[in-house]
C-alpha positions in Angstrom: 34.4 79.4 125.8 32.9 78.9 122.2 34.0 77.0 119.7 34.8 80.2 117.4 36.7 82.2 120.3 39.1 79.2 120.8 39.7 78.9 117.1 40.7 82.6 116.8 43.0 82.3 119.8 44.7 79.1 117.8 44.9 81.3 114.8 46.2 84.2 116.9 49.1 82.1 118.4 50.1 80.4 115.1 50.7 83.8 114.1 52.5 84.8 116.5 54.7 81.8 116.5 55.4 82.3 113.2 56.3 86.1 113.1 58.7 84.9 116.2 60.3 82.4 113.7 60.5 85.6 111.1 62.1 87.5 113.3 64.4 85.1 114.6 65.8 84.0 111.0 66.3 87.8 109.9 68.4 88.4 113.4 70.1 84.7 112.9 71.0 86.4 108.9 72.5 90.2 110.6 74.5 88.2 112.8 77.6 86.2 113.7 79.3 84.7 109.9 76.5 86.7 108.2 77.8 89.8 109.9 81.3 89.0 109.2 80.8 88.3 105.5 78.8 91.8 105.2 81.5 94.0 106.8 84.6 92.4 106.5 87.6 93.9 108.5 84.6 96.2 109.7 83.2 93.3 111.9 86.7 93.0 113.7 87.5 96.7 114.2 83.9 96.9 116.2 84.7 93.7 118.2 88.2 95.7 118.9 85.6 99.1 119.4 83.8 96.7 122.5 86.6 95.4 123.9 86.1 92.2 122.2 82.9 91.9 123.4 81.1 89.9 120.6 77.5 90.3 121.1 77.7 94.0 121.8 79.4 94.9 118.3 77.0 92.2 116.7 74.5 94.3 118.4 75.8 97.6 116.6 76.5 96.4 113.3 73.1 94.6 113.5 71.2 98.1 114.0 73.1 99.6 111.4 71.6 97.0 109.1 68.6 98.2 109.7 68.3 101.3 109.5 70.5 101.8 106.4 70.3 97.9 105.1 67.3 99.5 102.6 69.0 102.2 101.1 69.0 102.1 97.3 72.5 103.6 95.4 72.0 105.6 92.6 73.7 105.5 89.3 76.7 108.1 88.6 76.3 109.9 85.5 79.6 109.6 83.4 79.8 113.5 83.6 79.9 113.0 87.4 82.4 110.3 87.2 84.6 112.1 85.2 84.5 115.3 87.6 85.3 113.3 90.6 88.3 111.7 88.4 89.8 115.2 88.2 89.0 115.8 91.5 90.7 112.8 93.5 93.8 113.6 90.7 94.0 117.2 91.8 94.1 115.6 95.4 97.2 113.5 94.8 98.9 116.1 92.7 98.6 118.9 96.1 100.1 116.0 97.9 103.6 116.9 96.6 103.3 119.9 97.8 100.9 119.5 100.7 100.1 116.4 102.1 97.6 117.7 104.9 95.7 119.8 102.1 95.4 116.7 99.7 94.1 114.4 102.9 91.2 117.3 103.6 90.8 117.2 99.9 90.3 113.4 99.1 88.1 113.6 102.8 85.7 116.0 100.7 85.4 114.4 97.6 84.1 111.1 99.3 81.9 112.8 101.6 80.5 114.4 98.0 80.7 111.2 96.0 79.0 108.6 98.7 76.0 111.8 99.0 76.2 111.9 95.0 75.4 107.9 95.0 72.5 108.3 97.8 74.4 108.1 101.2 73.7 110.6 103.8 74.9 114.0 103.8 78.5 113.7 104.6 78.2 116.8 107.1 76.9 114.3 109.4 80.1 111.8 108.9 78.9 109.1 111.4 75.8 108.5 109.7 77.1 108.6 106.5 80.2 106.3 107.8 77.6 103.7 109.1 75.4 103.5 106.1 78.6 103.1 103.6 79.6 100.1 105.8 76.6 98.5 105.4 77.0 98.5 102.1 80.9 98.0 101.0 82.1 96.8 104.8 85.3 96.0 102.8 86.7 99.3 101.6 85.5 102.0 104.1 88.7 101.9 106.6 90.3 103.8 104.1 87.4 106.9 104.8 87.7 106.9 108.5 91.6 107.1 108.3 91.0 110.4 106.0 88.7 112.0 107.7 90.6 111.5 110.9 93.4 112.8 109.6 91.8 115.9 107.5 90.2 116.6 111.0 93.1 116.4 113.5 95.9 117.9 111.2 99.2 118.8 113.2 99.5 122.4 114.7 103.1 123.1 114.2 104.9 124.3 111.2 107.2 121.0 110.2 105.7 117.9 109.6 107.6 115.3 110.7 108.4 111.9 108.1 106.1 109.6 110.0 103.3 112.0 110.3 103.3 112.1 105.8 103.6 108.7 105.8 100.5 108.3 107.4 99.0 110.5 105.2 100.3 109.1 102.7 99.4 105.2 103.5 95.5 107.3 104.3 95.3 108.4 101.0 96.0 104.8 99.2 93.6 103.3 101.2 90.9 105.8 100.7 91.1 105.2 97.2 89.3 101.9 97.2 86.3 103.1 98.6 86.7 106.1 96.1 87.1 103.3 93.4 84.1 101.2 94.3 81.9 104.4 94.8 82.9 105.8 91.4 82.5 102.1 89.3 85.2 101.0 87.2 83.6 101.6 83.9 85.2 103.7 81.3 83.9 105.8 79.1 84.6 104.3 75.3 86.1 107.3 73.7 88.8 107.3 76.4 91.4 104.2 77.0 93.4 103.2 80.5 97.3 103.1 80.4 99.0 100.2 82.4 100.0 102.5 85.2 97.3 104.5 85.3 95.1 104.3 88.6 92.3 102.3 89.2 89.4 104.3 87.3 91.6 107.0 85.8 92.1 107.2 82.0 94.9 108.1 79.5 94.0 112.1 79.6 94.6 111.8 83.7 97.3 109.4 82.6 99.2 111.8 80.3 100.2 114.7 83.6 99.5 112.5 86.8 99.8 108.5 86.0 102.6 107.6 88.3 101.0 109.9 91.3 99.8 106.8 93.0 103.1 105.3 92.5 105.0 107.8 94.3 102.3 108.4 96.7 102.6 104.5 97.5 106.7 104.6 97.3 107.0 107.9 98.9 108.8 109.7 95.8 
């Protein structure tokens, strides 16, 4: 064997060795605390998903990291902003009246808000789930209770008290991913009122402020 063929098979392993070391340190970052610090309560509800098998969910959460780990959020336009504002008040204003409309309602508005900011489509709601929890782990339990409830509403003609209570407690929750979707600037001609929500301002304010408090209390 010549001199030149062993030095290319020396340069061939080094390389190898060293895209093995790559690709151990990016799996070694997607997993265990990484993992955990990325999706938050996310990380513990796919453990619960395997039956507490670790590795498994690791395994899942790690693929949705790459495929949707890349994707690039795009900026809201305050016109945008504003239109989902009087959307999501709209929402808790029908939930007076009817609870399982508002839940299909705020379901809607973040499947249209998360495709608005460069998520997938929301009519294909897994995908779209998997990429949000990639990127804000944190807030998206609050989605999957809406859009479980918006899709399996009761079929009889009374709801019962526990049934709009969890509508209810799906709707508060939802509004943190709605909050973190829609950014918490303000636009400077308007100005927030202490109990207006989280990213509402005063003209909300003025017919629907204390929604969220009796949403929360169950006024």
């Amino acid at each position: 064997m010549s001199t030149g063929v062993i030095i290319a098979l020396i340069v061939v392993g080094i390389v190898v060795v060293a895209a093995a070391a790559v690709f151990a340190a990016r799996t070694a970052s997607h997993g265990g605390h990484g993992l955990k610090r990325r999706f938050g309560p996310e990380y513990d509800r796919a453990v619960a998903r395997h039956d507490g098998d670790t590795k498994a969910a690791e395994q899942e959460l790690a693929e949705r990291v790459k495929l949707h780990g890349s994707l690039q959020e795009r900026p809201i336009e305050p016109a945008a902003r504003e239109r989902y504002l009087t959307r999501w008040a709209d929402a808790q204003e029908r939930f007076v009246e009817s609870p399982a409309d508002a839940v299909v309602e705020a379901d809607r508005i973040l499947a249209d808000l998360a495709k608005e900011r460069g998520f997938p489509d929301g009519a294909g709601y897994d995908e779209q789930f998997a990429a949000l929890s990639v990127h804000h782990g944190p807030h998206v339990h609050g989605y999957r209770r809406v859009h479980h409830a918006a899709n399996s509403r009761p079929g009889s003609a009374e709801e019962s008290h526990a049934g709009t209570e969890e509508l209810r407690t799906a709707m508060v929750e939802a509004r943190a991913l709605f909050d973190v979707l829609l950014g918490t600037e303000r636009t400077p001609h308007r100005t927030a009122t202490p109990d207006a929500t989280p990213g509402d301002t005063a003209p909300h304010q003025q017919s629907r402020g204390g929604l969220k408090g009796r949403l929360a209390k169950g006024n």
